[in-house]
C-alpha positions in Angstrom: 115.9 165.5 260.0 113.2 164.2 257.6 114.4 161.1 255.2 112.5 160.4 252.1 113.7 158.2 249.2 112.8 160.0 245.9 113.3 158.8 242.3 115.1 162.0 239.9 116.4 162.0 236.8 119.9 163.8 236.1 119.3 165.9 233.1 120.7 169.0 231.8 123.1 169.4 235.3 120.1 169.0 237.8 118.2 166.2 239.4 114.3 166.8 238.2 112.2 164.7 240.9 110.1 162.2 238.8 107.3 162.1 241.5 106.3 164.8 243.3 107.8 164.8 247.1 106.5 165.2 250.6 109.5 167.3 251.6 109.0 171.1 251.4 112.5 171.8 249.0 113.5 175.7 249.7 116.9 177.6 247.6 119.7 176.4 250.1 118.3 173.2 251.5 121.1 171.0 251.6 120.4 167.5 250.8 122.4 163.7 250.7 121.9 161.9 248.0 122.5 158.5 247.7 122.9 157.6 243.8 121.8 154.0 242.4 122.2 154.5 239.0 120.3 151.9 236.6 123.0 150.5 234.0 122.4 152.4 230.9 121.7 149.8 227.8 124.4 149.9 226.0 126.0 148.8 229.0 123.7 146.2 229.4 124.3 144.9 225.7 128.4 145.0 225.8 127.9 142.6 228.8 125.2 140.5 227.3 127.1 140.5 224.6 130.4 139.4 226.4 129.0 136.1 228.3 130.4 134.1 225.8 133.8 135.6 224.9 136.7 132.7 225.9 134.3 129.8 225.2 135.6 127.1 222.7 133.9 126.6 219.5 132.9 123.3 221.8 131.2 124.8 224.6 129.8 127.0 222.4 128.5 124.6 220.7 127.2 122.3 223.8 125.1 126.0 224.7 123.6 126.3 221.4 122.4 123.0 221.6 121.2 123.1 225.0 119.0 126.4 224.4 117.6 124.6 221.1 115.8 121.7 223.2 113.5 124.4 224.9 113.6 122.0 228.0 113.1 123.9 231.4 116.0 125.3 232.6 114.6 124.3 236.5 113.3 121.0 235.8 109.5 120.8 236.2 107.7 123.4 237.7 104.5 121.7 238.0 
């Protein structure tokens, strides 16, 4: 059995290959695919927009003034 990890894109039913593979695909080769999907965007946004649902006008307020100062977040990284 031959193993190669290959990036596709799901579109129209079908996985199209992005890059071109080393395997030699025939009709009735069966495959396994292992899917790690990427987050789409909008999924992305709803959570970043989410991180501060439950905070008190307070701690919102603490946040807004700690992101103002522009100080590293780390400390020093000289």
């Amino acid at each position: 059995m031959t193993a190669q990890m290959v990036d596709a894109v799901y579109e129209h039913g079908t996985f199209r290959l992005i890059q071109p593979s080393t395997i030699a695909f025939h009709e009735g080769l069966r495959v396994r695919l292992m899917i790690d999907a990427e987050p789409a965007p909008d999924a992305m946004l709803s959570l970043a927009a989410s991180v501060y649902d439950g905070l008190a006008e307070q701690d919102l307020a603490e946040v807004e003034s700690l992101t103002q100062r522009r100080a590293p977040f780390f400390g020093d990284r000289s």
